[in-house]
C-alpha positions in Angstrom: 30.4 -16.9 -26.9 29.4 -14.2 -29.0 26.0 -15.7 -29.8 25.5 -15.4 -26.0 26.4 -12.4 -25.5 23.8 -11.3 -27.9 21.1 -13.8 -26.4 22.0 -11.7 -22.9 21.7 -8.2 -25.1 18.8 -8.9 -26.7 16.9 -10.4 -23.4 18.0 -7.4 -21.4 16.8 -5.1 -24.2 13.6 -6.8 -24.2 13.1 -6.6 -20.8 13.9 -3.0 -20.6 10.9 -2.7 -23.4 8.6 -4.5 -21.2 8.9 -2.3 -18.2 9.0 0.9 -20.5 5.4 -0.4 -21.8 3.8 -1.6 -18.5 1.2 1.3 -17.5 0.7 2.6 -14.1 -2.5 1.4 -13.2 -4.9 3.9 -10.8 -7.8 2.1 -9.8 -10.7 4.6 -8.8 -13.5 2.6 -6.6 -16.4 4.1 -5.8 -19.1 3.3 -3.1 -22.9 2.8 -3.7 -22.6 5.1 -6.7 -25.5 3.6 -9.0 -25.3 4.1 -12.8 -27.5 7.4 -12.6 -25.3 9.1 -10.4 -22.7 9.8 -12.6 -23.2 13.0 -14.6 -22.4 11.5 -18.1 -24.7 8.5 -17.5 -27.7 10.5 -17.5 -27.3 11.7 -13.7 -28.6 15.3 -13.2 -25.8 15.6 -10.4 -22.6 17.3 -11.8 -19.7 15.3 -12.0 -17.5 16.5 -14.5 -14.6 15.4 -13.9 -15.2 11.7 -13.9 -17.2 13.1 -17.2 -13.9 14.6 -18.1 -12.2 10.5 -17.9 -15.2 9.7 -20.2 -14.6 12.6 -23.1 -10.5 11.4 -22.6 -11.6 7.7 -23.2 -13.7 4.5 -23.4 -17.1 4.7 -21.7 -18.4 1.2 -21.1 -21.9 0.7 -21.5 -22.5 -3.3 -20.4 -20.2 -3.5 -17.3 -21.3 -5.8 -14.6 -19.7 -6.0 -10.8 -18.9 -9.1 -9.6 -21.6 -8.5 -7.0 -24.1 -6.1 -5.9 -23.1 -6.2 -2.4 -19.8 -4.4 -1.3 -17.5 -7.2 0.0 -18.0 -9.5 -2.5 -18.2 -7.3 -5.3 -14.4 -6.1 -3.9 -13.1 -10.0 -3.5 -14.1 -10.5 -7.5 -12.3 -7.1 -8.0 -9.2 -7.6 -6.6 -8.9 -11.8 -7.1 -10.7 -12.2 -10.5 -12.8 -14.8 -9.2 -16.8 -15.1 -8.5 -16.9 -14.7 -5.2 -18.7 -17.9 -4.8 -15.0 -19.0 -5.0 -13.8 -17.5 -2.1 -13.1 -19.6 0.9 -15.2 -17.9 3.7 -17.9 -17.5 1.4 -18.3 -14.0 1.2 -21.7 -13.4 -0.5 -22.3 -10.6 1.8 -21.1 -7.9 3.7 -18.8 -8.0 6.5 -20.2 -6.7 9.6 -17.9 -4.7 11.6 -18.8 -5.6 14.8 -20.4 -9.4 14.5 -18.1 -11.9 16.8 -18.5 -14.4 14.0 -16.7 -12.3 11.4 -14.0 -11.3 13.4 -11.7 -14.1 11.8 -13.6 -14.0 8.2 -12.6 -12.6 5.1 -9.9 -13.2 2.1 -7.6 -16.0 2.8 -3.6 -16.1 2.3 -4.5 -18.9 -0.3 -6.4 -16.2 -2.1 -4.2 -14.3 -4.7 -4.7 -11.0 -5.2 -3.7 -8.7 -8.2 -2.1 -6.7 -5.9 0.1 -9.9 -4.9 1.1 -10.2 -8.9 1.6 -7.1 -9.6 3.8 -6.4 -6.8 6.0 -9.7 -7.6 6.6 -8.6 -11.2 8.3 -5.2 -9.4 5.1 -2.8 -9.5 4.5 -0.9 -5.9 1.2 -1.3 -5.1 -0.9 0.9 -2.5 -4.6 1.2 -1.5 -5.9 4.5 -0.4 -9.3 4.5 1.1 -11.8 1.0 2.0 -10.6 -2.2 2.5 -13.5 -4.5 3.7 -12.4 -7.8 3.3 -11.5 -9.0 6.9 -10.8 -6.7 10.1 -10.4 -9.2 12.9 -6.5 -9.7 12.8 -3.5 -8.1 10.7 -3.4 -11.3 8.5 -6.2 -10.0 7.5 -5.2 -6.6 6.2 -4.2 -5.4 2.9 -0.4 -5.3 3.8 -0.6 -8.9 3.8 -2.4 -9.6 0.6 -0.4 -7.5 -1.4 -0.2 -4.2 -0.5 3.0 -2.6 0.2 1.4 0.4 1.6 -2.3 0.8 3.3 -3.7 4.2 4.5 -7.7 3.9 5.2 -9.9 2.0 6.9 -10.9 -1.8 6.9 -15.2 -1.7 7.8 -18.3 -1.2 5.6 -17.8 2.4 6.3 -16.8 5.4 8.7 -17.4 8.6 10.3 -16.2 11.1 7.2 -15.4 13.4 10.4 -14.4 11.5 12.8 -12.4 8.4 10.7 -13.6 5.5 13.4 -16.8 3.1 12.9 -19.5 4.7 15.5 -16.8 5.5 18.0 -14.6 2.5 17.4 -10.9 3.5 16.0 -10.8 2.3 12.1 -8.2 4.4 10.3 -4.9 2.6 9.6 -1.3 3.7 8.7 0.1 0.7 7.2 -1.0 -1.8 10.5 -1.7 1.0 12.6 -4.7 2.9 14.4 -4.3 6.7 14.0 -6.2 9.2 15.0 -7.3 11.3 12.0 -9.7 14.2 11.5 -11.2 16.4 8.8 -13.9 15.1 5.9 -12.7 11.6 4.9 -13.2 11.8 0.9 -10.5 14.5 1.1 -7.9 13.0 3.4 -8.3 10.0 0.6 -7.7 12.8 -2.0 -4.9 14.2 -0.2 -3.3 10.7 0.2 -3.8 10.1 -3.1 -1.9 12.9 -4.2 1.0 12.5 -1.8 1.4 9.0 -3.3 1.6 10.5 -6.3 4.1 13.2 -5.9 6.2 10.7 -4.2 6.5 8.5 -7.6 7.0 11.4 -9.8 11.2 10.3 -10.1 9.9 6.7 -9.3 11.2 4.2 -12.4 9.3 1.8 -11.4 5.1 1.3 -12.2 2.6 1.6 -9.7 -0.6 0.2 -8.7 -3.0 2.7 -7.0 -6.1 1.3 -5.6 -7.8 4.2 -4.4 -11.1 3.4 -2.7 -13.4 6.3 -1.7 -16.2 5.5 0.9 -18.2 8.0 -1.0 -21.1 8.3 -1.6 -21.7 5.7 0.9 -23.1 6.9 4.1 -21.2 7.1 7.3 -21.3 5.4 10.3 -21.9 7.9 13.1 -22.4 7.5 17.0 -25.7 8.0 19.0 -24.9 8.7 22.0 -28.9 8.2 23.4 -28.2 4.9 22.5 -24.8 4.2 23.1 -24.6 2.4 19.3 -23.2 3.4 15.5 -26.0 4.8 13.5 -26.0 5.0 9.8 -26.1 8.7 8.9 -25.4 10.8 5.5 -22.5 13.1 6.0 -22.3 16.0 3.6 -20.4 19.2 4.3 -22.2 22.5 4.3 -20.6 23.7 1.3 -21.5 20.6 -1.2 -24.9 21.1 0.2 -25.1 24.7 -1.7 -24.0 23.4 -4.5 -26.6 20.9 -5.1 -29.4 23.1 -3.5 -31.6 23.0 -6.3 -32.3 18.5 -5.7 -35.4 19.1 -3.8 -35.5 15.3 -1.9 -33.2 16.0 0.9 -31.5 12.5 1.1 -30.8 12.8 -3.0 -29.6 16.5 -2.1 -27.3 14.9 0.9 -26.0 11.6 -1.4 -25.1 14.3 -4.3 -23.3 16.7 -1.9 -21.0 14.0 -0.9 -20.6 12.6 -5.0 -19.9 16.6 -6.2 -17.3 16.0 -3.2 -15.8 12.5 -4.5 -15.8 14.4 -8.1 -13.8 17.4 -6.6 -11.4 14.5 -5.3 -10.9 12.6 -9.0 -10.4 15.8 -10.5 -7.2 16.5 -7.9 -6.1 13.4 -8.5 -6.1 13.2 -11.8 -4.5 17.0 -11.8 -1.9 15.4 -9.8 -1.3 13.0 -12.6 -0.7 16.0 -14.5 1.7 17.8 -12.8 3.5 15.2 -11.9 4.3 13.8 -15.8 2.7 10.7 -15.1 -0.5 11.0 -17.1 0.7 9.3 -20.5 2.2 6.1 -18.8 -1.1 5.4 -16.3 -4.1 3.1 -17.1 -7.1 5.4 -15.2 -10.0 3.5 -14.8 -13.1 4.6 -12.4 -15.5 2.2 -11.3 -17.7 1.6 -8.4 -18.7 -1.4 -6.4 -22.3 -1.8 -7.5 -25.8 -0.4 -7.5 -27.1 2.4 -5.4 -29.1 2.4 -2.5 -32.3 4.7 -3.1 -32.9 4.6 0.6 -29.5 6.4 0.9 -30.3 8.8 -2.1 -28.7 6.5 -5.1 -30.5 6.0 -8.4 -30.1 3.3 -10.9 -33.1 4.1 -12.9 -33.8 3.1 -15.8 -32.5 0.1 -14.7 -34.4 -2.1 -12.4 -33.3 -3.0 -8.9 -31.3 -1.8 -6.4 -28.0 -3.0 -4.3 -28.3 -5.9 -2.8 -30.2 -7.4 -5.7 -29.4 -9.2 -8.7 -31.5 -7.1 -11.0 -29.7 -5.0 -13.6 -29.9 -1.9 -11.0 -28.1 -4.3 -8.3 -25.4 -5.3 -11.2 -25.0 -2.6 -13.9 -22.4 0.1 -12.9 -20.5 2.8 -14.4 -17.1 2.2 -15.6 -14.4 4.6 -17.7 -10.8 3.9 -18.8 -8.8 6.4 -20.2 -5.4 6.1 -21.3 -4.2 8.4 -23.3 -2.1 7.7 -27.0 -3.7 3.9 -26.1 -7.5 4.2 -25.7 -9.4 6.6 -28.2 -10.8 9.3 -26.1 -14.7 9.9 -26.9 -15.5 6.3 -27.0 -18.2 3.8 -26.1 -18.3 0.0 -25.8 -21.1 -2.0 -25.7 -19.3 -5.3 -25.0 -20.2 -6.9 -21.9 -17.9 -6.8 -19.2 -17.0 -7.9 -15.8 -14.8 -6.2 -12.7 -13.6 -10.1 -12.7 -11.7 -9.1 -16.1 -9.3 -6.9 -14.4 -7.4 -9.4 -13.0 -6.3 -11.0 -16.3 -6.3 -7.4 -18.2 -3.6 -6.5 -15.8 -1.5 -9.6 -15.4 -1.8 -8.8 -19.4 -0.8 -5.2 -19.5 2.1 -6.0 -17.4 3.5 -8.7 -18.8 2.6 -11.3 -16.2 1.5 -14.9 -16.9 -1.6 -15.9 -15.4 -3.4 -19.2 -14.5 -6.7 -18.1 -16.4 -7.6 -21.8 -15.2 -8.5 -20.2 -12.2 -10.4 -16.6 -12.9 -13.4 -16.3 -13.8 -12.5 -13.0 -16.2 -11.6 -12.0 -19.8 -8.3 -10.2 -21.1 -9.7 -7.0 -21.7 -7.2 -5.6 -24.1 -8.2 -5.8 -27.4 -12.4 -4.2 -25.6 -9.8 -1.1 -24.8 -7.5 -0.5 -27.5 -8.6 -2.1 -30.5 -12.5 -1.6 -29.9 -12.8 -5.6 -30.1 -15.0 -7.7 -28.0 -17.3 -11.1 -28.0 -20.5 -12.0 -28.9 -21.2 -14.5 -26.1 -20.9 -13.5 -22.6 -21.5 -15.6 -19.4 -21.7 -14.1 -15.8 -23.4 -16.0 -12.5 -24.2 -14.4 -9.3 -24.9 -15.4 -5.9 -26.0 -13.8 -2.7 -26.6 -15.5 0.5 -28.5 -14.6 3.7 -27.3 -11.9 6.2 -29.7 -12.4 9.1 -28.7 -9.0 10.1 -29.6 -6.7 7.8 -32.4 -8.9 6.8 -31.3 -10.5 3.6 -31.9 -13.7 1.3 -30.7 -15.3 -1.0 -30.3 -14.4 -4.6 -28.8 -16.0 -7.6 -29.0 -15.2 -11.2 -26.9 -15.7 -14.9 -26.4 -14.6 -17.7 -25.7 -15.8 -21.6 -25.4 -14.3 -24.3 -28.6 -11.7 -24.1 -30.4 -13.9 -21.2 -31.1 -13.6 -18.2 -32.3 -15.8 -15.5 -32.5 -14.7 -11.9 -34.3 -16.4 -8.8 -35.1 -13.9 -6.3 -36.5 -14.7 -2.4 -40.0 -12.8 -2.3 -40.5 -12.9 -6.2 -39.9 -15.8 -7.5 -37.9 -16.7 -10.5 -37.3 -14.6 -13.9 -36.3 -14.7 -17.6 -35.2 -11.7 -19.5 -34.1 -11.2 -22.8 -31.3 -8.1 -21.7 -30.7 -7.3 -25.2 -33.9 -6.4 -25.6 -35.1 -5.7 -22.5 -32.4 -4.7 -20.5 -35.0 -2.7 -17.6 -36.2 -5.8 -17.3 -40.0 -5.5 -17.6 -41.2 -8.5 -19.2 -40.9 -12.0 -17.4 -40.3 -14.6 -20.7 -40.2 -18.0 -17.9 -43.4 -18.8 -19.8 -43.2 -18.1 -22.9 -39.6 -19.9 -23.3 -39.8 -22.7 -20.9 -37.1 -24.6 -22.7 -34.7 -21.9 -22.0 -35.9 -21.2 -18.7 -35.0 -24.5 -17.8 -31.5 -24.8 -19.6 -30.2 -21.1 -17.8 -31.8 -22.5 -14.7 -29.7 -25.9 -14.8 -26.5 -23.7 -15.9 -27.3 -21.4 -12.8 -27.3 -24.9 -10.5 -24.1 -26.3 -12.1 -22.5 -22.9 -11.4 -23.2 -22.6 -8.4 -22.1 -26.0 -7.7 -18.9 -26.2 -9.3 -17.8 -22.8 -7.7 -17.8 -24.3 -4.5 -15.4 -27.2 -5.4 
């Protein structure tokens, strides 16, 4: 009897330890934000509060998104599998108002980490975009995870006006509202409300928050009578980025100084509210810019929507402070898919790694230790709509192969060539062949 009263002790202790170490995690997604639009990648827009995350912790150097296309890239986010996984096969974007993706988008058989983290006693929330289904409330973020939902479920929005053209798309919970004022803001503002809340809160959170910025809205014409893809800065960004001479770069860094103001409040709020020491931040955005929307991924090659290094290379920071050294960089190569499994790790949850497609992070954050063999694989299909083909490309170790629709097909050696400048499918033909088998088994197994 007393040996099991000191089993029960000892396993209530050790629970107690658990949920004392188990971070909050915030989760800061940005939109169409390509490598060189972050200040402290080289970006000559000011963003230094995101550059403040970097001084505070690990800059990553080699981090891939699942996708260079903004639904998929957010379905390997959020389930830790290649999107060629998914069930509706979402290798491109959902289109707001297409008939045929009315019903498409992440199935209930599709785990989320929102779904594990909320069943190990974490409350999870997603501030900001959504866009992995629209067409009916099973498929909304409330029921893949979320216990709370405040932002909209399309490609993008009106930042003024919160609705897609003039169609309603800003959501309390499972709700239309009616919202006005500049949309990066009222996701700040949210943000912060959330975080006030959880200040006497015991237990951890899970804060997706998902700006639509630096993406561009989605307006109205009224001539007409359809939505109209349209930059939306405010006057006052504008001055402060006056002296960008293109005026599409001027109007894309007007709305990122704007997303910056919105980290830096957040992460105030953090502050204030005693929850800094105990929360995992980590920024990160979707996937390559879109020059024709003002991003830059230079030096990198490519753009979004293309398996180049621009499409696929993205910024990503983690701070965490007495955990992560601040002032760091890693130069392992990494994957949005490893979230998953880093944060079923973090908060001691089990995980079938049988079915992600990630890596454990853990040890790339804290203890500065990584691999020396990497392998990634990404696919793209067609989008008739916006014009599209398909893409497909992977990598091992420092190689690269990619098959794109106009160009024909690649090798790279990224290690050594990471802008990608010289084609090798020549020179190693035995290689070229070996990555472009491993691409077709990939692609192939993926979908069984």
């Amino acid at each position: 009897m007393r040996f099991l009263r000191a089993l029960i002790v000892s396993l209530c202790l050790a629970s107690t330890s658990l949920a004392a170490d188990r971070p909050n995690i915030l989760l800061i997604f940005t939109d169409d934000q390509g490598i060189n639009d972050v200040g402290c990648y080289g970006s000559e827009i000011p963003t230094p509060n995101i550059d403040r995350l970097a001084s505070e912790g690990l800059k990553f150097e080699q981090w891939y998104s699942a996708s260079s296309i903004c639904t998929p890239s957010r379905f390997g986010l959020l389930t830790g599998q290649n999107p060629s996984r998914s069930k509706d096969q979402l290798l491109s974007a959902l289109m707001f108002m297409a008939d045929e993706h009315k019903e498409t988008g992440i199935q209930q058989s599709e785990t989320t980490i929102a779904e594990k983290l909320r069943e190990s006693g974490y409350d999870t929330a997603l501030i900001g975009k959504w866009h992995l289904g629209h067409g009916g409330k099973d498929l909304l973020p409330t029921r893949h995870g979320f216990n709370s939902f405040i932002g909209h479920t399309g490609g993008c929005i009106d930042f003024f006006t919160m609705t897609y053209g003039n169609i309603p798309d800003w959501y309390h919970q499972e709700v239309h509202v009616s919202e006005n004022g500049y949309a990066t803001e009222l996701i700040t503002d949210e943000a912060i409300s959330y975080l006030e809340d959880r200040e006497d809160e015991e237990d951890p959170f899970f804060l997706y928050l998902a700006y639509n910025a630096p993406h561009f809205g989605k307006g109205w014409s009224p001539s007409t009578r359809t939505p109209i893809n349209i930059m939306q800065p405010q006057a006052e960004d504008l001055r402060r980025v006056s002296g960008i001479e293109d005026k599409v770069r001027r109007e894309f860094a007007a709305m990122t100084v704007s997303l910056d103001d919105g980290v830096g409040k957040v992460i105030e709020a953090l502050d204030a509210n005693g929850l800094s020491e105990d929360t995992l931040v980590i920024f990160l955005t979707d996937h390559g810019g879109d020059p024709v929307y003002g991003g830059n991924n230079l030096p990198y090659r490519g753009d979004k929507a293309t398996l180049f290094e621009g499409g696929l290379r993205v910024p990503c920071i983690m701070r965490w402070p007495g955990k992560i050294e601040a002032g760091n960089a890693s130069d392992v190569v990494c994957s949005s898919l490893d979230l998953f499994p880093t944060f079923c790790s973090l908060a001691g949850i089990a995980s079938d790694e049988s079915r992600l497609d990630g890596r454990n992070l853990s040890s790339v954050m804290i203890e500065g230790i990584g691999w020396s063999e990497r392998m990634l694989f990404w696919e793209l299909g067609v989008h008739a709509e916006l014009g599209r083909n398909p893409w497909s490309a992977v990598r091992s170790g420092d190689w690269k192969y990619l098959q794109t629709p106009d160009d024909g097909e690649f090798l790279f050696n990224v290690a050594k060539d990471p802008y990608e400048k010289r084609n090798l499918m020549r020179i190693e033909p035995d290689r070229f062949k070996d990555l472009r088998a491993l691409r077709d088994n990939l692609s192939s197994s993926y979908r069984n």
